[in-house]
mmCIF file of the N, C-alpha and C atoms, coordinates in Angstrom:
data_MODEL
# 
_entry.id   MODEL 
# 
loop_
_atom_site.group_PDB 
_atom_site.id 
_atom_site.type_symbol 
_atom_site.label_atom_id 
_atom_site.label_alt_id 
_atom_site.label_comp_id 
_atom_site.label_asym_id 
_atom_site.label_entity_id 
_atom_site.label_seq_id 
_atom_site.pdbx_PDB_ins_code 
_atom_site.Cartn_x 
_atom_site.Cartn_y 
_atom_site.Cartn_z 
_atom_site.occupancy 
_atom_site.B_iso_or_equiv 
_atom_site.pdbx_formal_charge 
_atom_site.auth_seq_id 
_atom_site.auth_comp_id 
_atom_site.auth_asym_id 
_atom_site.auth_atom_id 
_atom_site.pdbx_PDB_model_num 
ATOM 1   N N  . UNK A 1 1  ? -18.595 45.736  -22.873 1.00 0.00 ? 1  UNK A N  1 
ATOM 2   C CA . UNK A 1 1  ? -19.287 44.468  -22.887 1.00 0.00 ? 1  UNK A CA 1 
ATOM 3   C C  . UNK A 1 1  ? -20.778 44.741  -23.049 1.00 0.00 ? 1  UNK A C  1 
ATOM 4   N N  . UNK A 1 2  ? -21.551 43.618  -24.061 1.00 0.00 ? 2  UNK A N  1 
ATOM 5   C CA . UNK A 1 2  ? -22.922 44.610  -24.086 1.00 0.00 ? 2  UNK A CA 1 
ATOM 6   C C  . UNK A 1 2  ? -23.495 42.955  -23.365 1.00 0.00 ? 2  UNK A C  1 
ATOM 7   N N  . UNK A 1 3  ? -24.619 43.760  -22.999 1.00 0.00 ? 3  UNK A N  1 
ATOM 8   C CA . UNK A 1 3  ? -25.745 42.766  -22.228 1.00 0.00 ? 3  UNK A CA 1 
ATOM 9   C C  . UNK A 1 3  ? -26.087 41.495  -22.962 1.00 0.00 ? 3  UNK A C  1 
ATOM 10  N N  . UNK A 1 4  ? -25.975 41.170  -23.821 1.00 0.00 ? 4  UNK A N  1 
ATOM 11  C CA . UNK A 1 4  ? -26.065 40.312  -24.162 1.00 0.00 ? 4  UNK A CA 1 
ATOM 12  C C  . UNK A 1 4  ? -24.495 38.949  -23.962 1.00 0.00 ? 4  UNK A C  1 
ATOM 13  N N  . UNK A 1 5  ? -23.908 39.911  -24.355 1.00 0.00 ? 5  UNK A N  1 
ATOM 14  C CA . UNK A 1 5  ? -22.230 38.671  -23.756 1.00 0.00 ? 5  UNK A CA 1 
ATOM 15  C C  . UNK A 1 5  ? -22.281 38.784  -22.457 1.00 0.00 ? 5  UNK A C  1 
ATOM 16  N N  . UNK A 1 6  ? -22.886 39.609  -21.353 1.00 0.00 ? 6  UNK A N  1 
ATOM 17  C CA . UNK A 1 6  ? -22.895 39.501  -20.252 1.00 0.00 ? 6  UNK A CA 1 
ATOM 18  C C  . UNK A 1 6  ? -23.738 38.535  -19.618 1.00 0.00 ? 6  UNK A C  1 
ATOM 19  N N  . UNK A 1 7  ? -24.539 38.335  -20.422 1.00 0.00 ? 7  UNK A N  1 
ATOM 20  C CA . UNK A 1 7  ? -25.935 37.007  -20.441 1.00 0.00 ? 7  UNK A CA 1 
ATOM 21  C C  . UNK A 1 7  ? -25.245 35.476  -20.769 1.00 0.00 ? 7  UNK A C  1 
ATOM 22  N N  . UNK A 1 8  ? -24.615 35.876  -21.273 1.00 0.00 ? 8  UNK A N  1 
ATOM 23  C CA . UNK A 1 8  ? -23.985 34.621  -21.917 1.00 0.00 ? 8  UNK A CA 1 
ATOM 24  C C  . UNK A 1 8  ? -22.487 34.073  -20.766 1.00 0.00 ? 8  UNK A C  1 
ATOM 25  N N  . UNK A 1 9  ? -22.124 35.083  -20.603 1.00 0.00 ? 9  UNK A N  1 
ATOM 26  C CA . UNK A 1 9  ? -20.404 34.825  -20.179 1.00 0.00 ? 9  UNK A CA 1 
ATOM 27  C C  . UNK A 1 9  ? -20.834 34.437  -18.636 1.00 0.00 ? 9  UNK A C  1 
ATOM 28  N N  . UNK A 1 10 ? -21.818 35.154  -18.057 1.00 0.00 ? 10 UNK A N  1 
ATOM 29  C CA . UNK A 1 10 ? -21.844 35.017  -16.292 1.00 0.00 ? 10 UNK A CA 1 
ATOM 30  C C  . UNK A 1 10 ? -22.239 33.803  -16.132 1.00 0.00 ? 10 UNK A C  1 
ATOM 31  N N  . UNK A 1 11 ? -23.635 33.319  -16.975 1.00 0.00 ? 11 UNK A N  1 
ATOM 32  C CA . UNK A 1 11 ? -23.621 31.520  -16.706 1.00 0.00 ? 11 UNK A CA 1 
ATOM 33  C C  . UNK A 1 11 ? -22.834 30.451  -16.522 1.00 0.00 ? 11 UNK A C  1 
ATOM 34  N N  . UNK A 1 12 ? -21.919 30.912  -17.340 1.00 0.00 ? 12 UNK A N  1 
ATOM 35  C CA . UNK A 1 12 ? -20.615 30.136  -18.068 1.00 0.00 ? 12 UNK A CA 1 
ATOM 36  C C  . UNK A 1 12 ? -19.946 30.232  -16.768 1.00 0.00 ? 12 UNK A C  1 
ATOM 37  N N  . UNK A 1 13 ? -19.302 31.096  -16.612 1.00 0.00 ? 13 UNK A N  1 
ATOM 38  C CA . UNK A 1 13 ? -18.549 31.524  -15.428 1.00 0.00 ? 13 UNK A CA 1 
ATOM 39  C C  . UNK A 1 13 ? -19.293 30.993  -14.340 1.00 0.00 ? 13 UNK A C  1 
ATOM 40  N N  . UNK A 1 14 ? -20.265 31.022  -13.891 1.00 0.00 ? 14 UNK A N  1 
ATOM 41  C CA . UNK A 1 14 ? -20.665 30.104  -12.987 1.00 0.00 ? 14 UNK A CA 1 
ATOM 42  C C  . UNK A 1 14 ? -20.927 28.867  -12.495 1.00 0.00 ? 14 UNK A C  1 
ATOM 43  N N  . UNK A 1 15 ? -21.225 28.413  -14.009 1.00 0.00 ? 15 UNK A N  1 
ATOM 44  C CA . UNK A 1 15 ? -21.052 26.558  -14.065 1.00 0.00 ? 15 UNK A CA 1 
ATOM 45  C C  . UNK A 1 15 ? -19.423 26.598  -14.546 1.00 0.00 ? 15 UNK A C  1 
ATOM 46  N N  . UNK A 1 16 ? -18.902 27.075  -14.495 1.00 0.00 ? 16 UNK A N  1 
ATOM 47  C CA . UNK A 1 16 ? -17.138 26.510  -14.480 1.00 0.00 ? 16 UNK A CA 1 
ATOM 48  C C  . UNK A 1 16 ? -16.732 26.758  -13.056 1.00 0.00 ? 16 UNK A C  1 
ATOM 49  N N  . UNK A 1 17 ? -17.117 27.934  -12.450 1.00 0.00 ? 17 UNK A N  1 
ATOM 50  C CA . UNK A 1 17 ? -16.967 27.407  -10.836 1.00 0.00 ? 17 UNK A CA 1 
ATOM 51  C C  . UNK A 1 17 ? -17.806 26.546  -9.920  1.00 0.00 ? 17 UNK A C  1 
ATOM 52  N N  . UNK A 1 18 ? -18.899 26.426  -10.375 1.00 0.00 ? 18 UNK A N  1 
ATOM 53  C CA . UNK A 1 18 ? -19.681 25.149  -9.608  1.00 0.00 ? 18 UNK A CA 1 
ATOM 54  C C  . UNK A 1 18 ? -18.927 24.009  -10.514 1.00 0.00 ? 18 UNK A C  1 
ATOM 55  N N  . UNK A 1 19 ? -18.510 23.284  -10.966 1.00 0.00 ? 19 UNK A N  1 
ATOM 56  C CA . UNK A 1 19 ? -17.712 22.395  -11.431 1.00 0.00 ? 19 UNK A CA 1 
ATOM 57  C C  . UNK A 1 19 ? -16.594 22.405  -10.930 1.00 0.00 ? 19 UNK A C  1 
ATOM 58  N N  . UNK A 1 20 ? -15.984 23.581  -11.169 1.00 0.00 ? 20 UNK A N  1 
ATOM 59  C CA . UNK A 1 20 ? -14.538 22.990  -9.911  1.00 0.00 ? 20 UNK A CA 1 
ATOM 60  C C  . UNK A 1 20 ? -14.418 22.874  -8.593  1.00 0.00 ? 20 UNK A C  1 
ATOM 61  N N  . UNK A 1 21 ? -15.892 23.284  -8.130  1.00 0.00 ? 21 UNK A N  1 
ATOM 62  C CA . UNK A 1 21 ? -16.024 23.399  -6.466  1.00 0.00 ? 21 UNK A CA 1 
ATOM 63  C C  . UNK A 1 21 ? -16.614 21.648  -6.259  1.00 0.00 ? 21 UNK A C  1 
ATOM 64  N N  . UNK A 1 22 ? -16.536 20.964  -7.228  1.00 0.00 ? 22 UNK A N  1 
ATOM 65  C CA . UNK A 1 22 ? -17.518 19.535  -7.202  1.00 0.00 ? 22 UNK A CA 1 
ATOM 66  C C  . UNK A 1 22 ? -16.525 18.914  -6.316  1.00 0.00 ? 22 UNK A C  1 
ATOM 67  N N  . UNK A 1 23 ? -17.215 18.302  -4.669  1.00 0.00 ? 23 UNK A N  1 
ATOM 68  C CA . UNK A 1 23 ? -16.575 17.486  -4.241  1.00 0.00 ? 23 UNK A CA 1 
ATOM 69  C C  . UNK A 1 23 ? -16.170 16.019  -5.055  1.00 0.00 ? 23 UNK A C  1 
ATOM 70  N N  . UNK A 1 24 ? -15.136 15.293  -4.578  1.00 0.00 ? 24 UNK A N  1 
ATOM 71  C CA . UNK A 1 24 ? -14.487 13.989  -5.023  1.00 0.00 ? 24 UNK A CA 1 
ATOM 72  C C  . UNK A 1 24 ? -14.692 12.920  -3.942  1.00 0.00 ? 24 UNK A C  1 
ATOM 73  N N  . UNK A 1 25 ? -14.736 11.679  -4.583  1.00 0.00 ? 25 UNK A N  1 
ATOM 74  C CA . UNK A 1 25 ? -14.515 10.448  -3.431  1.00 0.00 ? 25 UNK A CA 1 
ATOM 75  C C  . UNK A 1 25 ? -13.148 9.990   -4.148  1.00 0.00 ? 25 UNK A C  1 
ATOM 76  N N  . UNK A 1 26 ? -12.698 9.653   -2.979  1.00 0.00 ? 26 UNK A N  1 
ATOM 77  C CA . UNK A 1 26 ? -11.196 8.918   -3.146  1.00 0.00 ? 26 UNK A CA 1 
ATOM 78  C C  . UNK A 1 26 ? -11.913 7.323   -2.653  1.00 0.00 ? 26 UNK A C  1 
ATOM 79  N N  . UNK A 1 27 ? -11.218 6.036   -3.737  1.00 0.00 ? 27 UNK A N  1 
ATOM 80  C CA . UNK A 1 27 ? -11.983 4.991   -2.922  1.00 0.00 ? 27 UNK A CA 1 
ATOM 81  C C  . UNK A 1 27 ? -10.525 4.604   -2.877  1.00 0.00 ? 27 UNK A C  1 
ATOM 82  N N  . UNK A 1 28 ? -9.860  4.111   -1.774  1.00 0.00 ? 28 UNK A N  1 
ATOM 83  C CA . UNK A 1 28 ? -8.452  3.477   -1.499  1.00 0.00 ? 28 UNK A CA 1 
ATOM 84  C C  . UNK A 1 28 ? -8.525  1.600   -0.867  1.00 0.00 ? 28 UNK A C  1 
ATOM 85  N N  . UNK A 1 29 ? -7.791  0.561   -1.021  1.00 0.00 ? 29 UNK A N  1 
ATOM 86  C CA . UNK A 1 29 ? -7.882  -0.365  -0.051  1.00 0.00 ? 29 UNK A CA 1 
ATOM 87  C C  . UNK A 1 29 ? -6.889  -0.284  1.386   1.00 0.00 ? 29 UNK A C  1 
ATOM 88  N N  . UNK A 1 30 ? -7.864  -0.485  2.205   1.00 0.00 ? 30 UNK A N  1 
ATOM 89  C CA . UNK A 1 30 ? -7.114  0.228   3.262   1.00 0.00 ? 30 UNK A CA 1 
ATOM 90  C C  . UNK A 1 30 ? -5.552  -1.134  3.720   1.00 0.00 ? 30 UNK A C  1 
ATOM 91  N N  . UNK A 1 31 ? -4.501  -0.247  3.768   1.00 0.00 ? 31 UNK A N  1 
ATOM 92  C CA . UNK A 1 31 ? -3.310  -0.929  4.617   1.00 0.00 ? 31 UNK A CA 1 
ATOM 93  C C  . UNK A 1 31 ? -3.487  -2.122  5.781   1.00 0.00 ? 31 UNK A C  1 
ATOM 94  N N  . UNK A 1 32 ? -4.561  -1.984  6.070   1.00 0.00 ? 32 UNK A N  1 
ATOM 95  C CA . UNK A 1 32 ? -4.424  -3.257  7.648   1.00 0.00 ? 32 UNK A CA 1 
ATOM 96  C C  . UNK A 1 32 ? -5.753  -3.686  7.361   1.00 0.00 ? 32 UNK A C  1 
ATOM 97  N N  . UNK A 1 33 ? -5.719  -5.435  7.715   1.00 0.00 ? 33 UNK A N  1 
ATOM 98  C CA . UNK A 1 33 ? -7.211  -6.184  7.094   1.00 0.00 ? 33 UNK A CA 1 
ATOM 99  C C  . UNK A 1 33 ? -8.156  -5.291  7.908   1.00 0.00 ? 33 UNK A C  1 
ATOM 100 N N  . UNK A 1 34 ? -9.348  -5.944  7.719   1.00 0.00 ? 34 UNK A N  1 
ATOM 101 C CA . UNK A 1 34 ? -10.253 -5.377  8.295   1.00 0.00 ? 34 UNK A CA 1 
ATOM 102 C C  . UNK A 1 34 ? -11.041 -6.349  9.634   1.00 0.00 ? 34 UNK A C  1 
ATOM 103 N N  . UNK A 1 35 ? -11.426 -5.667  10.787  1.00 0.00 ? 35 UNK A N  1 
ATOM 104 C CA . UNK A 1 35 ? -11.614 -6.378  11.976  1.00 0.00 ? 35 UNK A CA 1 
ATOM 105 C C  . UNK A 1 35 ? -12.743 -6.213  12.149  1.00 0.00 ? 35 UNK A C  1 
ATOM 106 N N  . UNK A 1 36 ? -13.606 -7.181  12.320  1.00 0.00 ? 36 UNK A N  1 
ATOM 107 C CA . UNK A 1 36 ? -15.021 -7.215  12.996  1.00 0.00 ? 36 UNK A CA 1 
ATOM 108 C C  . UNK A 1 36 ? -15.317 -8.238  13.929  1.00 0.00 ? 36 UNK A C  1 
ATOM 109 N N  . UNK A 1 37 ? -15.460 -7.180  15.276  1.00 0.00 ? 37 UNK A N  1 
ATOM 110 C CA . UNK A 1 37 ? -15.477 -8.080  16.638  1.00 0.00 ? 37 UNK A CA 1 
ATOM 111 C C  . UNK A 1 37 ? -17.416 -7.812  16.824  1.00 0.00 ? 37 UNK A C  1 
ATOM 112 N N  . UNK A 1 38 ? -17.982 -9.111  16.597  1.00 0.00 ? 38 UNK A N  1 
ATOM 113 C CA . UNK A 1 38 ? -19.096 -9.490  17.095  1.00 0.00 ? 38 UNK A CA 1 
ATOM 114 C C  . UNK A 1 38 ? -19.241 -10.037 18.305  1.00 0.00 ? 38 UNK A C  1 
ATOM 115 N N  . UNK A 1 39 ? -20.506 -9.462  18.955  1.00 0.00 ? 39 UNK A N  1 
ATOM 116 C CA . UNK A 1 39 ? -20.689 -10.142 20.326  1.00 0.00 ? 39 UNK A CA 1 
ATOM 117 C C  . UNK A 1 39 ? -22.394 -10.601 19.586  1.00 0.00 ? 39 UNK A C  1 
ATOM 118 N N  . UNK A 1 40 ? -22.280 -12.364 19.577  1.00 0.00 ? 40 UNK A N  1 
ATOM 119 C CA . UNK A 1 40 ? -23.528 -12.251 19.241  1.00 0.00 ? 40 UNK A CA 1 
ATOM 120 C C  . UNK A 1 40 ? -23.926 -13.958 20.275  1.00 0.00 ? 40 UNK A C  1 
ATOM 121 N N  . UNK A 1 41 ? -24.879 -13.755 20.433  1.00 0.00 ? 41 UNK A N  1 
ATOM 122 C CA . UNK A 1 41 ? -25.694 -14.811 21.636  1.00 0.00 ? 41 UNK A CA 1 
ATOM 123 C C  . UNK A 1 41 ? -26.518 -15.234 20.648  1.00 0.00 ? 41 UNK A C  1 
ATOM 124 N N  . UNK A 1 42 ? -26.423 -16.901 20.715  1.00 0.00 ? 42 UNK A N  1 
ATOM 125 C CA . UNK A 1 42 ? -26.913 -18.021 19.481  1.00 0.00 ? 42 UNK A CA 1 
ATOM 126 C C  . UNK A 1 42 ? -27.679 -19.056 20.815  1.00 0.00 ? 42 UNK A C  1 
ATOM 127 N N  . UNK A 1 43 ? -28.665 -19.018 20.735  1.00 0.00 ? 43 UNK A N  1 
ATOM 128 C CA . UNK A 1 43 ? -29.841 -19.966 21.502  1.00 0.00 ? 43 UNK A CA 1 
ATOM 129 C C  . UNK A 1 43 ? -30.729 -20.623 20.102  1.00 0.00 ? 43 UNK A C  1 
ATOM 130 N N  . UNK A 1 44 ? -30.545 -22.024 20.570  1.00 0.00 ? 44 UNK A N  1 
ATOM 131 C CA . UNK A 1 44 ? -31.194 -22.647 19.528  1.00 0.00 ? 44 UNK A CA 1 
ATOM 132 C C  . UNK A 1 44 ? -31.358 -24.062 20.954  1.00 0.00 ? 44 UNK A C  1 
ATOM 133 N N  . UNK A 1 45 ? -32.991 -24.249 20.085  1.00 0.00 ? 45 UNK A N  1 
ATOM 134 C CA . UNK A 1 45 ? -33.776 -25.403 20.536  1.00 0.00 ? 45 UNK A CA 1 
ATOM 135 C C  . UNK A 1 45 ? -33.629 -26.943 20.053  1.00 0.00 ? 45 UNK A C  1 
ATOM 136 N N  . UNK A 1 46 ? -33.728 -27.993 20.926  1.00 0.00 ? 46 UNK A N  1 
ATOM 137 C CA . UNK A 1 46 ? -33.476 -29.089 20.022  1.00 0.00 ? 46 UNK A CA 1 
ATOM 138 C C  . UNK A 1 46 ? -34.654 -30.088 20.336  1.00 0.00 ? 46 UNK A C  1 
ATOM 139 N N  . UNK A 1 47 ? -35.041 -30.764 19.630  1.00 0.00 ? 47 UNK A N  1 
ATOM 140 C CA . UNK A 1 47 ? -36.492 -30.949 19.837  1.00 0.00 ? 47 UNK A CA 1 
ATOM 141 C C  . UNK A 1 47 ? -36.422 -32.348 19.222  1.00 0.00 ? 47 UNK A C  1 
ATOM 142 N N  . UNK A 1 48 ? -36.690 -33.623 20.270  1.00 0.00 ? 48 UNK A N  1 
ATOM 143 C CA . UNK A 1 48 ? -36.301 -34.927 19.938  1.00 0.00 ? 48 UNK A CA 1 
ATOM 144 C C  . UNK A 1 48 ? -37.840 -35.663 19.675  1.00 0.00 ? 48 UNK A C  1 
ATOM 145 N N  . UNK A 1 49 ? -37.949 -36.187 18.256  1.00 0.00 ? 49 UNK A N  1 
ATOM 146 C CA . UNK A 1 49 ? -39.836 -36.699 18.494  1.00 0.00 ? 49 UNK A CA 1 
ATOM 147 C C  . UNK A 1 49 ? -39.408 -38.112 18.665  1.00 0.00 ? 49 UNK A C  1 
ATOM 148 N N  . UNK A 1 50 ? -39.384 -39.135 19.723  1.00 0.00 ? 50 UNK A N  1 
ATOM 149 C CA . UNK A 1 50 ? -39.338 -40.396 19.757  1.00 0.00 ? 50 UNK A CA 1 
ATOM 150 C C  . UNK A 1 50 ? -40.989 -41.065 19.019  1.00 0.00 ? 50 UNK A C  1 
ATOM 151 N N  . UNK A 1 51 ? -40.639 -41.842 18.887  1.00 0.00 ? 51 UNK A N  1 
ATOM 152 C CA . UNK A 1 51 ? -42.143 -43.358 18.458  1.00 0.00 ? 51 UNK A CA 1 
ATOM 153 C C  . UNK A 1 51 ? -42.379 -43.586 19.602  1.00 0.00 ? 51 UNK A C  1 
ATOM 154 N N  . UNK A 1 52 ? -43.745 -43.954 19.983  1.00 0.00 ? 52 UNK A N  1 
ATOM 155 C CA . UNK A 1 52 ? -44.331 -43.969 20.575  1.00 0.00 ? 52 UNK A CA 1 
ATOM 156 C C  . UNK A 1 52 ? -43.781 -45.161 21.259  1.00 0.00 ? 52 UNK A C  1 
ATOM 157 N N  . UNK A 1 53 ? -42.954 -46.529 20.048  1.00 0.00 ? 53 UNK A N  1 
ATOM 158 C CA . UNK A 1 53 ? -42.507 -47.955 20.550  1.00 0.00 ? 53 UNK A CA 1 
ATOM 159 C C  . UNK A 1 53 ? -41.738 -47.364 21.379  1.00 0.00 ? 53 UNK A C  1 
ATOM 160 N N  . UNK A 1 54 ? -40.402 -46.554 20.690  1.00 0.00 ? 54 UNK A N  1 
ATOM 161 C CA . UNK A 1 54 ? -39.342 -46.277 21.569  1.00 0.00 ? 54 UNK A CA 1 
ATOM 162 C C  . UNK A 1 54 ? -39.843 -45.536 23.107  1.00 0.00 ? 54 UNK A C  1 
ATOM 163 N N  . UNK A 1 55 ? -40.772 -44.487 22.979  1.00 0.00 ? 55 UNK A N  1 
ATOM 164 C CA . UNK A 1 55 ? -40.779 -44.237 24.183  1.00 0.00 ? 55 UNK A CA 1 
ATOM 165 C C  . UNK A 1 55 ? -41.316 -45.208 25.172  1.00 0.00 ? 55 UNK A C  1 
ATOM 166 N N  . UNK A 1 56 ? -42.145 -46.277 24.974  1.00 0.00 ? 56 UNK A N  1 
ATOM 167 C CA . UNK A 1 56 ? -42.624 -47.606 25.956  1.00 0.00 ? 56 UNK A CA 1 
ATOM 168 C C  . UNK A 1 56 ? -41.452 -47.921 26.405  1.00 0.00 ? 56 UNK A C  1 
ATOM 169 N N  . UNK A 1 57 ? -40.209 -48.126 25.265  1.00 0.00 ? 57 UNK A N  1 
ATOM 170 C CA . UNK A 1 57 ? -39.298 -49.203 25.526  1.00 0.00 ? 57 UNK A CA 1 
ATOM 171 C C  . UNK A 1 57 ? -38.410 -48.138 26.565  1.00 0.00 ? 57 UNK A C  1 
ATOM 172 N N  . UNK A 1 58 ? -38.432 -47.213 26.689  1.00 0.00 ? 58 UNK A N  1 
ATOM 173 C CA . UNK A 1 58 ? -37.315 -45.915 27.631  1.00 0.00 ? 58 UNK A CA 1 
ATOM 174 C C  . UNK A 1 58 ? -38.116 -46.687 28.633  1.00 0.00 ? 58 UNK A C  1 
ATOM 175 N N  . UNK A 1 59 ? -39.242 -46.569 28.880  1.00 0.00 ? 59 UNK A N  1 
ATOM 176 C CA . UNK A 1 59 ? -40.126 -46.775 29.978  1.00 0.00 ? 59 UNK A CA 1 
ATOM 177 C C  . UNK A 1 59 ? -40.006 -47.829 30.673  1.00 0.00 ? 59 UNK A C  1 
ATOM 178 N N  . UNK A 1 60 ? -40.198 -48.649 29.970  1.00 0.00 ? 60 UNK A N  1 
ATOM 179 C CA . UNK A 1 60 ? -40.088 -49.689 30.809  1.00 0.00 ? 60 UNK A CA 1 
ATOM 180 C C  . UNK A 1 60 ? -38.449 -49.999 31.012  1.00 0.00 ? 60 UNK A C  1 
ATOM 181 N N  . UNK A 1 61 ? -37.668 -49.683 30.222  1.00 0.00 ? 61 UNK A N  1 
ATOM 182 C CA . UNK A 1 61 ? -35.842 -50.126 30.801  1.00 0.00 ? 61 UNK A CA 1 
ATOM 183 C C  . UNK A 1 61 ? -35.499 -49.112 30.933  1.00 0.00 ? 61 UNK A C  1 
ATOM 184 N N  . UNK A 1 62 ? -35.736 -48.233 32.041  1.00 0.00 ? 62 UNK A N  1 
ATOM 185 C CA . UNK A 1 62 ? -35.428 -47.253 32.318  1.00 0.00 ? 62 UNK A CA 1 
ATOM 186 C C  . UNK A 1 62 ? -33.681 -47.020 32.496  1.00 0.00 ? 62 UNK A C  1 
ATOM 187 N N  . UNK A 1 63 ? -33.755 -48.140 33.345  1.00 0.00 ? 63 UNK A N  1 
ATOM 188 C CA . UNK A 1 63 ? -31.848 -48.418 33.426  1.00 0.00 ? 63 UNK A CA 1 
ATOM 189 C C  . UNK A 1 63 ? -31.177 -48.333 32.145  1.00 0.00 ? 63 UNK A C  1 
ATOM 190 N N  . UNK A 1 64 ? -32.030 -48.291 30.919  1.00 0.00 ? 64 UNK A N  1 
ATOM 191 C CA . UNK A 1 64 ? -30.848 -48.451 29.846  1.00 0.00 ? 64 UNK A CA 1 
ATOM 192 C C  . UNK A 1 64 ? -30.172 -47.629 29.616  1.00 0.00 ? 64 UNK A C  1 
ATOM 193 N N  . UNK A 1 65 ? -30.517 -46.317 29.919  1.00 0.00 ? 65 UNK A N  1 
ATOM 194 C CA . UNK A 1 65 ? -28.999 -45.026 29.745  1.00 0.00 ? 65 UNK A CA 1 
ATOM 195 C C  . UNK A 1 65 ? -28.159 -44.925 30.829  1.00 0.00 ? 65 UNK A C  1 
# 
């Protein structure tokens, strides 16, 4: 073998085993649905603007609710 095919052939030979050493992804759909248990805490504000009429009128008939 002269140095020169030896220049040539070892590259080769090396990118054909770094190529077959190339990891793979397998993408599959999995057998059983999928479950997502959230724990989530929902605080929300509620914020009433009465008129100024309406609030007189709370006022003075207070009994009405």
């Amino acid at each position: 073998m002269t140095k020169t095919s030896l220049k040539v052939t070892l590259p080769v030979m090396l990118l054909l085993l770094t190529a077959a050493c190339t990891p793979t992804v397998k993408v599959a759909v999995p057998d059983k649905p999928i479950e997502i248990n959230l724990n989530v805490k929902i605080e929300h504000d509620i914020r009433v603007k009465v008129d100024k009429e309406l609030d007189e009128l709370f006022e003075e008939e207070s009994d009405l609710f």
